[in-house]
N, C-alpha and C positions, 0 to 999 in steps of 0.2 A: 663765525660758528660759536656757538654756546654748546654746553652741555648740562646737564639735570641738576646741576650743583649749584650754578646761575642762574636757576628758575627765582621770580619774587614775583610779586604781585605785580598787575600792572604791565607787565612785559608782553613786548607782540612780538610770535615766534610764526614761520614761514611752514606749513604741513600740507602737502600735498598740493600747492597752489593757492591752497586759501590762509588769510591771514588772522590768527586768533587771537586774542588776550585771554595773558594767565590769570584767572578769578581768586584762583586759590588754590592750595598745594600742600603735599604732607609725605615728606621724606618716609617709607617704610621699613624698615629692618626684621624681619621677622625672624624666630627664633632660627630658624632653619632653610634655608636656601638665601636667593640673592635679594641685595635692598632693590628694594622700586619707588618711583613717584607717583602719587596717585592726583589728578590735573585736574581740574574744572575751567574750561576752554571757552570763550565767549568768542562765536563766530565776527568777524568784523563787520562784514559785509549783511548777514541774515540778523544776528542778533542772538541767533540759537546757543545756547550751552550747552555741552558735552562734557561727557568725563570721559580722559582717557590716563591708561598706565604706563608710565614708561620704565625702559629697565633702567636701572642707577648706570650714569657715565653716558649715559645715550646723548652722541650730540647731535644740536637741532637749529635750525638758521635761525637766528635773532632777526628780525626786522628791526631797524633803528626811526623812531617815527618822529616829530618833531610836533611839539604842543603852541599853537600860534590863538591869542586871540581877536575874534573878526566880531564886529557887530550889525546887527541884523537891519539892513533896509528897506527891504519890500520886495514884494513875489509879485511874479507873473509867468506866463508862461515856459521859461527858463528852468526853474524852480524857486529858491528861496536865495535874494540876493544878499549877502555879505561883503564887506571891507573890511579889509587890515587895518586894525587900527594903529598900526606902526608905518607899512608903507602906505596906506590909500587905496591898497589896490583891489581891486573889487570883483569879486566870484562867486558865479550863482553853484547851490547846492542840493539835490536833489532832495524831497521830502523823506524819503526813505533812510539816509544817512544822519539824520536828526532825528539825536535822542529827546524824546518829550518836544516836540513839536509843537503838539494845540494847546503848551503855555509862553510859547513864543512871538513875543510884542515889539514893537517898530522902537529900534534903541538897543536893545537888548545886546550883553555882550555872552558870545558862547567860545566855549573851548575847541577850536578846531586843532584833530591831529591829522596831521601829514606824513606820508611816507617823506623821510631822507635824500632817498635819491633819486625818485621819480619825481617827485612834488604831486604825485594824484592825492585826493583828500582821502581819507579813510571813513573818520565820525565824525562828527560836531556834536559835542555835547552841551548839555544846557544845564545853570548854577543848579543845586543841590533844590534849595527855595527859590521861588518867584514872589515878590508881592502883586495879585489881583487885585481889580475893584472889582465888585459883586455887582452886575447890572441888571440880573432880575431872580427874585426867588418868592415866594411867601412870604405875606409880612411875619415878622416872628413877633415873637410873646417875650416879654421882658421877666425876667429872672428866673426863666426856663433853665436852668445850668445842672441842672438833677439828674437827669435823665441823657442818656447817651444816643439819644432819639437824633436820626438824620433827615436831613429834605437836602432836595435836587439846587442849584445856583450856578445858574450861568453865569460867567467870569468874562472880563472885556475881549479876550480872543475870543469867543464863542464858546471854548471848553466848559462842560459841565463837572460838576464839583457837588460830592454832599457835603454839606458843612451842617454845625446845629442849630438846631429849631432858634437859636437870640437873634444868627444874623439875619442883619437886614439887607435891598437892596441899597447902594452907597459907600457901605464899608468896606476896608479892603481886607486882603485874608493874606494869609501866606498857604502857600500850595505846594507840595512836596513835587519836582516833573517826574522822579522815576515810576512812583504809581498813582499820582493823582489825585491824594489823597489830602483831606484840611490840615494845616499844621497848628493857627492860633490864629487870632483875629491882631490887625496891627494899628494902634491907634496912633494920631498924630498925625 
């Protein structure tokens, strides 16, 4: 058991059966009545965020989760297969539970967290940046860099990407997973 004074980012706390991470938080003390917490709650399972308030001293089950990293395989039917790359052992994981997904390439390593004492998976998350190759867009226009003009690029998993009007297909990019979006071009 925890209570509100334990909250930090990061934390997966047990409410009502489902399990959330704490996004963010902010101890309240108002001139007049009692302090509260005000919570921004990232469902585990759906993804969904919520805000909720708790009152100060409220305590709340801590889940203890365990941060392991697996690197990515190959999917089939199953789902998406993973191995430990500590023991070897190897576990397929549902599309749904994988964060940024369609920038997820054969190799790849992702952060999978695990409940403690069950050992069920929770998320698998994937690095912050990806390097893509660009394997089809427009040809681009050389020393277009003026303009903040986008076009469509399909990236070697299949995921589509605007990047700007320079790149070409060949290049590789770096790609932000949480929204998708272009971060620079990567040369060498």
């Amino acid at each position: 058991m925890a209570t509100t004074a334990d909250f930090r980012n990061g934390m997966c706390i047990d409410l009502d059966g489902q399990y959330y991470f704490i996004v963010e938080f902010l101890h309240v003390k108002p001139g007049k009545g009692a302090a509260f917490v005000r919570t921004k709650l990232k469902n585990v399972t759906t993804g969904r965020v919520l805000e909720k308030t708790f009152n100060s001293g409220v305590k709340v089950d801590e889940v203890r989760i365990e941060r392991r990293p697996f690197q990515y395989l190959y999917r089939d039917d199953m789902g998406y297969n993973f191995m430990n790359t500590e023991t070897f052992e190897q576990i397929p994981i549902p599309e749904e539970q994988i964060e940024g997904v369609r920038f997820l390439k054969e190799g790849d390593v992702v952060d999978v967290q695990i409940h403690a004492e069950s050992g069920t998976i929770l998320t698998a998350e994937m690095p912050v940046h990806v390097v893509l190759e660009v394997t089809y867009t427009e040809p681009g226009i050389k020393g277009d860099t003026a303009t903040n003009t986008l076009k469509p690029a399909t990236v070697e998993t299949g995921a589509e990407v605007r990047v700007p009007l320079f790149i070409d297909a060949g290049e590789k990019i770096k790609v932000d997973t949480r929204d998708g979006s272009y971060v620079e071009r990567v040369r060498g």
